[in-house]
VEXFI-360494 format. One line per 4 residues: number of its first residue (from 0); their letters; for each residue x, y, z of N, C-alpha, C. Coordinates in steps of 0.02 Angstrom, whole numbers, plus 50000, padded with zeros to 5 digits. Each point is the difference from the previous one (the first is absolute). Layout:
% VEXFI-360494
NUM = A = X,Y,Z,X,Y,Z,X,Y,Z; ...;
END
This chain:
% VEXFI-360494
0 = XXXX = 50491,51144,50453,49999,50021,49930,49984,49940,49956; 49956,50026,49963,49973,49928,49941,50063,49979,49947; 49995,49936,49998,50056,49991,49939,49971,50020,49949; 50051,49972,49944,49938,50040,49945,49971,49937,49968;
4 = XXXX = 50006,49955,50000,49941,49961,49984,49948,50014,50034; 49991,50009,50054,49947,50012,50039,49964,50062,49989; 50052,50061,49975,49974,50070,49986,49958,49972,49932; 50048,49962,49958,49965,50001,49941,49912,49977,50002;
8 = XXXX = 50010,49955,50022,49944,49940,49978,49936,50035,50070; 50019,50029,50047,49940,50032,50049,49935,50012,49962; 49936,49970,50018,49943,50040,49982,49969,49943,49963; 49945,50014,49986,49954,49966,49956,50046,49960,49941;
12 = XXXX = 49973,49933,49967,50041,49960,49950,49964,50041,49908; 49965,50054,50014,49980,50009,49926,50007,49956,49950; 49970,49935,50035,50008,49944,49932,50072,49972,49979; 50040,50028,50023,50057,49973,49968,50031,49912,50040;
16 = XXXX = 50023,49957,49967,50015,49928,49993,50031,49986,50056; 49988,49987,50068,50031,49979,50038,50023,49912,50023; 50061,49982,49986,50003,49932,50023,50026,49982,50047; 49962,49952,50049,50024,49972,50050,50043,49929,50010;
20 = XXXX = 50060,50002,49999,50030,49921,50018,49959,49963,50057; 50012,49914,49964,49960,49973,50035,50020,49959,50054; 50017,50033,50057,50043,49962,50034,49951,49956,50047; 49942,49993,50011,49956,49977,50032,49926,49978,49953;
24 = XXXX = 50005,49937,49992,49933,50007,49962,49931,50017,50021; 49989,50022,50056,49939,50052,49999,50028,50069,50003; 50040,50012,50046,50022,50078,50016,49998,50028,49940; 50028,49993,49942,50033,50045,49935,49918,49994,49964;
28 = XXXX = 49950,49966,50014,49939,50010,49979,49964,50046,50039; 50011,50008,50055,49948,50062,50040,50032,50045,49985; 50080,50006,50018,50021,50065,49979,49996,50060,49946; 49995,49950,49946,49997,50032,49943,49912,50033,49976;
32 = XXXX = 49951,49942,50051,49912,50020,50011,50021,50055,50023; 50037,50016,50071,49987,50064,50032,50044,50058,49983; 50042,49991,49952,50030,50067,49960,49956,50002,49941; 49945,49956,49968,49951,50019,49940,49951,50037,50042;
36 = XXXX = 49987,49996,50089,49958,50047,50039,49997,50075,49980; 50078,50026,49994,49997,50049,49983,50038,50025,49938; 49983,49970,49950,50008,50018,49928,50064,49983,49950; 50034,49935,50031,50046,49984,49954,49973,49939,49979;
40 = XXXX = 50045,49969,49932,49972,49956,49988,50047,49921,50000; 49997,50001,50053,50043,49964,50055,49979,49918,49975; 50053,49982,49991,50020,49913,49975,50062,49961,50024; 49959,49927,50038,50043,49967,50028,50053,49959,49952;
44 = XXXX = 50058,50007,50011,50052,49965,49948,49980,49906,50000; 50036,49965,49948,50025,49942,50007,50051,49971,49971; 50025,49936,50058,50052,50004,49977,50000,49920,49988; 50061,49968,49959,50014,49944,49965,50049,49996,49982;
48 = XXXX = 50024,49930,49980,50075,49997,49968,50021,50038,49944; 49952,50043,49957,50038,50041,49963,50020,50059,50003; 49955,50015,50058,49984,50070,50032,50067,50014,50049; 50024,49944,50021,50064,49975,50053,50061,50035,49953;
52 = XXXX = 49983,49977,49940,50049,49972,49948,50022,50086,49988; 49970,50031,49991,49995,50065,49967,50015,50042,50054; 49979,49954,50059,50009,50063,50051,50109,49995,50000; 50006,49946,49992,50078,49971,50005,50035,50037,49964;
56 = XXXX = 49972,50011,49931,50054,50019,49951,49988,50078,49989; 49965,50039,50055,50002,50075,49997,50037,50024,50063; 50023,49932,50053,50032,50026,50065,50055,49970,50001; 50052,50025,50045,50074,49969,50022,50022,49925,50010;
60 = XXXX = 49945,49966,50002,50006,49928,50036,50019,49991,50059; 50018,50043,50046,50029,49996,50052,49926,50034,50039; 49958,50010,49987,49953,50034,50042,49954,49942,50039; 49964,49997,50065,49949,49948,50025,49950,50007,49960;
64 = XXXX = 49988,49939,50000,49932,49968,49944,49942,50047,49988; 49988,50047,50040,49945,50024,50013,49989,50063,49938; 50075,50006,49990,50011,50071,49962,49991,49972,49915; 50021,49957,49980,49982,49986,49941,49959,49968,49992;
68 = XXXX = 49938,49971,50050,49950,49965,49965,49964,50066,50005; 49992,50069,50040,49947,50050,50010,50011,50027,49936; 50055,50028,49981,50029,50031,49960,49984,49976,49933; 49999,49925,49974,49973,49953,49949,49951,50012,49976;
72 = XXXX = 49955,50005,50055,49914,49988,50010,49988,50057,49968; 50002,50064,50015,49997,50067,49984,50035,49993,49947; 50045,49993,49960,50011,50017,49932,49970,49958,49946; 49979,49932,50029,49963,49965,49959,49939,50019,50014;
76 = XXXX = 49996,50036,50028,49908,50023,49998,49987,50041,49958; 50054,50064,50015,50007,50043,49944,49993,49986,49933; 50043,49962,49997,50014,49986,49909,49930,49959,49986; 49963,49955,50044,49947,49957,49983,49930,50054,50007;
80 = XXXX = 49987,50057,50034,49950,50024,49994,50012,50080,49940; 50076,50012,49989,49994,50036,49956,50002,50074,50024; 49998,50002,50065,49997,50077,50048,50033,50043,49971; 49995,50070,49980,50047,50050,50004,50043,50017,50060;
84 = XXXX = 50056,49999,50007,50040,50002,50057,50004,50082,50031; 49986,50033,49970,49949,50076,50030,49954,49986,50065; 49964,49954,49994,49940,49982,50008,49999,49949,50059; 50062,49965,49993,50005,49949,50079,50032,50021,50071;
88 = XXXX = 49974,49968,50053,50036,50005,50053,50007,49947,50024; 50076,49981,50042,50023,49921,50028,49977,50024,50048; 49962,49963,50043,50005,50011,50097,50057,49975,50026; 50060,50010,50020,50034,49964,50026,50046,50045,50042;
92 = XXXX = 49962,49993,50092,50028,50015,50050,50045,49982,50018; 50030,50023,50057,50074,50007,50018,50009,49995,50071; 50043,49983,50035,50015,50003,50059,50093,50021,50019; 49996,50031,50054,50089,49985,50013,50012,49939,50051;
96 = XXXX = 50066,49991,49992,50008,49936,50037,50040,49979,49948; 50030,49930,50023,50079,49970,49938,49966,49965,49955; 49952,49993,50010,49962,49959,49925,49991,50037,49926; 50027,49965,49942,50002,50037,49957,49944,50039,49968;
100 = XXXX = 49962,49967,50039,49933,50038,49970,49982,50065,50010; 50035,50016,50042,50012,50091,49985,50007,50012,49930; 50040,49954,49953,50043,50031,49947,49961,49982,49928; 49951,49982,50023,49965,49965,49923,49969,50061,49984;
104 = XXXX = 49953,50044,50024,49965,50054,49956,50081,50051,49971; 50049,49987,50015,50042,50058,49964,50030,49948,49942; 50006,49930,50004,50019,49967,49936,49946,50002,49972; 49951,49995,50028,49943,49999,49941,49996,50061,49953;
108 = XXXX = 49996,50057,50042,50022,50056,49949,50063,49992,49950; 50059,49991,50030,50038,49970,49936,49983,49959,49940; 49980,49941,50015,49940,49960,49954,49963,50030,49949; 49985,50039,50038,49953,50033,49942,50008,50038,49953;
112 = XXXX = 50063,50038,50036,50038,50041,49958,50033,49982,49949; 50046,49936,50007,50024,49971,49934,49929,49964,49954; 49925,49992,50015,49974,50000,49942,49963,50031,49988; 50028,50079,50005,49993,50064,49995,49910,49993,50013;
116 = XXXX = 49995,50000,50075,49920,50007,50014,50036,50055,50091; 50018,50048,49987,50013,50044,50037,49941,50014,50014; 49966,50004,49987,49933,50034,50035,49929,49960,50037; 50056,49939,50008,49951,49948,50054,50020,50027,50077;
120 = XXXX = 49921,50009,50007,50023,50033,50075,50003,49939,50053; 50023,50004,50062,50011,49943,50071,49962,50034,50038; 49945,49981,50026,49977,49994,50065,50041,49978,50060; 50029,50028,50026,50060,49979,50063,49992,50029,50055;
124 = XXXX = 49946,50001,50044,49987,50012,50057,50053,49957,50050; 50036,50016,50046,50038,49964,50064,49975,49997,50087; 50010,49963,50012,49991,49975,50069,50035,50068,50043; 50053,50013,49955,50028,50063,50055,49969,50063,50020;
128 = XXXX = 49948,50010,49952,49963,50061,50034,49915,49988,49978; 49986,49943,50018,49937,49974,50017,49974,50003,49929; 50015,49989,49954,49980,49993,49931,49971,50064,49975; 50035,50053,50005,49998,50073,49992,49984,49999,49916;
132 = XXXX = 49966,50041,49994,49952,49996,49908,49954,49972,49994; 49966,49959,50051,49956,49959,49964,49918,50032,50048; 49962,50003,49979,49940,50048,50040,49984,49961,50084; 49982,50027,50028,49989,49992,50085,49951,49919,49996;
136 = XXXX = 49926,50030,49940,49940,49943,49993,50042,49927,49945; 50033,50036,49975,50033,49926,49947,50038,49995,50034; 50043,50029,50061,50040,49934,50032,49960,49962,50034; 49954,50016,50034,49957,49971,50052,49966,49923,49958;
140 = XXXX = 49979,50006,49948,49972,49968,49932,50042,49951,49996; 50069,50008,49990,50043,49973,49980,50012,49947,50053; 50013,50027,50059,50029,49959,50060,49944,49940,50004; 49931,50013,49997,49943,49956,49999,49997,49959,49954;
144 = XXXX = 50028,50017,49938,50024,49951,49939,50049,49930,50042; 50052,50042,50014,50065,49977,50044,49951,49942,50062; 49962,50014,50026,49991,49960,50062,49968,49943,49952; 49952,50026,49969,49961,49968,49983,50024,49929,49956;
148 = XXXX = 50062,50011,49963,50020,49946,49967,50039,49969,50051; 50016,50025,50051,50015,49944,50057,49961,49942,50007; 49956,50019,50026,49945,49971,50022,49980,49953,49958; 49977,50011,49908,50003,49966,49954,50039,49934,50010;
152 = XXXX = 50050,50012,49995,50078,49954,50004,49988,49951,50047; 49995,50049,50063,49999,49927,50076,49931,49969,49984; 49943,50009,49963,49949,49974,49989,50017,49937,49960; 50022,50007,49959,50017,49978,49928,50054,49934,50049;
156 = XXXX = 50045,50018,50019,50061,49950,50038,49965,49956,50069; 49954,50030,50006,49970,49965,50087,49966,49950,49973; 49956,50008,49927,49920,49967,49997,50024,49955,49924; 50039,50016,49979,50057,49973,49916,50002,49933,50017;
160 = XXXX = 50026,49982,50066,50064,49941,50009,49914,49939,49998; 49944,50006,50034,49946,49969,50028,49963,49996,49963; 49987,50018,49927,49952,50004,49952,49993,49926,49967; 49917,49988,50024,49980,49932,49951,49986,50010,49932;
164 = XXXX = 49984,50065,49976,49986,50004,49930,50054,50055,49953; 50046,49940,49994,50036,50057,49950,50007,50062,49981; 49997,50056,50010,50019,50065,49978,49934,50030,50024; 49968,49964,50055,49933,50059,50030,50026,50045,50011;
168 = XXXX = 50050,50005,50063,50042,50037,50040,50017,50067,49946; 50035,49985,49932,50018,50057,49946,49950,50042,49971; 49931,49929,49996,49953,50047,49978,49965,50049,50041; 49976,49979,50064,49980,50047,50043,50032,50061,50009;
172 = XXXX = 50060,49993,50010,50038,50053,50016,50019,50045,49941; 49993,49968,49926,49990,50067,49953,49946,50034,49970; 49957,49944,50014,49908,50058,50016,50028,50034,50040; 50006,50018,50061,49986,50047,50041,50069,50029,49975;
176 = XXXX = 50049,49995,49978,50047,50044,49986,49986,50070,49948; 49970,49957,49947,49971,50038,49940,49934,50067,50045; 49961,49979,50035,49979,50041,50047,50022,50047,50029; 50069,49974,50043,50022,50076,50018,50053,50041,49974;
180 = XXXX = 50011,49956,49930,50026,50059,49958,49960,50045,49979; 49957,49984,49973,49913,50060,49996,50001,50041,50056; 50004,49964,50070,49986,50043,50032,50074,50052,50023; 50050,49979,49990,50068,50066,50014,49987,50045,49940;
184 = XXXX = 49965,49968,49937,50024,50058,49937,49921,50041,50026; 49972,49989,50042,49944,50066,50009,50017,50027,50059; 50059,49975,50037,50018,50029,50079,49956,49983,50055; 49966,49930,50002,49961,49978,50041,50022,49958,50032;
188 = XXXX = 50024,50034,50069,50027,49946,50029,49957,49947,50057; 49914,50032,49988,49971,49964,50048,49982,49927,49965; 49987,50023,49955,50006,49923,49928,50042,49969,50034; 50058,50004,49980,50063,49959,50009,49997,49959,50063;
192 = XXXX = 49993,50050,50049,49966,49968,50069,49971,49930,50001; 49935,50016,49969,49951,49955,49999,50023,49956,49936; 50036,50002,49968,50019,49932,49967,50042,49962,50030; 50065,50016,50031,50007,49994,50040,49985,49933,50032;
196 = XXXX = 49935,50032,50054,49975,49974,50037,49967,49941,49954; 49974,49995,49964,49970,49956,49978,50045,49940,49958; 50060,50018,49984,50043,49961,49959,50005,49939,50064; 50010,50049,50045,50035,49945,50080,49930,49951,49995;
200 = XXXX = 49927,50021,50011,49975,49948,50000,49982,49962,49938; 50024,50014,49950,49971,49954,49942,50064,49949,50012; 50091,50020,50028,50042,49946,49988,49977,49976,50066; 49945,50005,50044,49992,49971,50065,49964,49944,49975;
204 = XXXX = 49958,50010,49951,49939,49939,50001,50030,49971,49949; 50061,49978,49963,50026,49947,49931,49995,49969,50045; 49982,49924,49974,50019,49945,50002,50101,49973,50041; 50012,49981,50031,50083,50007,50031,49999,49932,50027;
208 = XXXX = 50074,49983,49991,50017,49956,50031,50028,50014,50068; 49984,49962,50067,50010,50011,50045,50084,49957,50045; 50007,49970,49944,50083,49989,50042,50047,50042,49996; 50043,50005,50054,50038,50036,50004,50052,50014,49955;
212 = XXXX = 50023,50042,49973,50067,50032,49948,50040,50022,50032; 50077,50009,49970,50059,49998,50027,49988,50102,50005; 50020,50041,50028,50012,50064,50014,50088,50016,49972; 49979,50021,49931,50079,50043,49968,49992,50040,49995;
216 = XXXX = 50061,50065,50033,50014,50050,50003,50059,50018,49937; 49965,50046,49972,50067,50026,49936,50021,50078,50027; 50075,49971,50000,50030,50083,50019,50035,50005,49917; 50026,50070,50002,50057,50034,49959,49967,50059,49975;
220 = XXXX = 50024,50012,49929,49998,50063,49994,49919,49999,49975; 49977,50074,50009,49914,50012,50014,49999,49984,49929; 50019,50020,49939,49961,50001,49954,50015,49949,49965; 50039,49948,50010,50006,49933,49968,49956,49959,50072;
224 = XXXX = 49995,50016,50030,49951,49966,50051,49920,50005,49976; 49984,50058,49979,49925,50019,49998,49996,49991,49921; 50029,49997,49966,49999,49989,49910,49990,49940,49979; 49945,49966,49982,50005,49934,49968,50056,49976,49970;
228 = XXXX = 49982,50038,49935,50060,49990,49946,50071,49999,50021; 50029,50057,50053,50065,49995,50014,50023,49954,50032; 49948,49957,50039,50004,49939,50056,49971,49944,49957; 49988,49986,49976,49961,49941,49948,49972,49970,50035;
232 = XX = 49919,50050,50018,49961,49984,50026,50009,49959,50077; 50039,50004,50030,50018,49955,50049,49917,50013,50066;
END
């Protein structure tokens, strides 16, 4: 049985404001390309120390980091682009398991409620029944978003540390990023493919230094791991 976020929000985005937290700096950019695939008008959040700030003073203080900087981001977006709150949707999935992050799309509805924007809907698809609401072709879309900013990342971390020219490594990799955001918001995933492929050989032929670098592994929690901002840039 669908929850009802999931009942709600099923089907085509008829234009209406979808935002994505940015817990990955490519992922929350394809994602939001491949929900504009099929008709929302899907925007990646950002976040910053004021955005932190705001996310702080609308939650318990007692919540993991993750919940008031997402939560921040999205209300300072709101108030900064002016949205009718009719008119928006948060994406913010869910899983079970002891992590509180089960519990953020139902405070978020609270949230909203005390600034009387009841009628911001949640996108809350869960891991528990295979992300039930969301169409068969946009999950498929989605998951390819998902690999794909993998791949981004270990690109970005393998070829980063060896760069002779300052910020080639950033630039290459957001040409071709800006690319396959074009290509998720038309549902092309053979594009994506082939950028892809070609990103690997454009960071193949920079200029690199060839001595060896130390190999660091960062564990903890995923989304202060994969978040610039929440990790300060580490």
């Amino acid at each position: 049985m669908a929850r009802l976020e999931e009942s709600r929000i099923s089907g085509p985005g008829n234009g209406k404001v979808m935002y994505i937290p940015p817990m990955e700096p490519w992922g929350a950019r394809f994602f939001a390309a491949a929900f504009r695939s099929i008709g929302y008008d899907a925007r990646a959040l950002t976040e910053d120390a004021t955005t932190l700030a705001m996310g702080l003073k609308n939650t318990g203080g007692g919540e993991c980091v993750p919940c008031p900087s997402t939560t921040g981001a999205l209300l300072a977006a709101m108030e900064r682009d002016g949205v009718d709150p009719d008119q928006v949707i948060f994406f913010m999935p869910t899983a079970c398991g002891p992590c509180r992050f089960g519990q953020y799309a139902k405070l978020n509805k609270m949230i909203f409620a005390r600034k009387g924007w009841d009628n911001v809907q949640i996108m809350s698809p869960s891991a528990e029944n295979a992300y039930e609401g969301i169409d068969t072709d946009a999950r498929m879309l989605l998951y390819h978003a998902l690999v794909t900013c993998d791949i981004m990342r270990k690109f970005v971390h393998r070829v980063r540390p060896y760069e002779i020219d300052k910020g080639s490594v950033e630039n290459t990799v957001e040409y071709y990023t800006v690319k396959m955001e074009e290509a998720f918001s038309a549902g092309d995933k053979k594009t994506v493919e082939k950028c892809v492929a070609d990103c690997a050989r454009d960071l193949q032929a920079l200029p690199r230094y060839t001595a060896a670098r130390p190999l660091v592994g960062v564990v903890g929690e995923i989304y202060v791991r994969c978040d610039p901002f929440l990790n300060n840039d580490v």
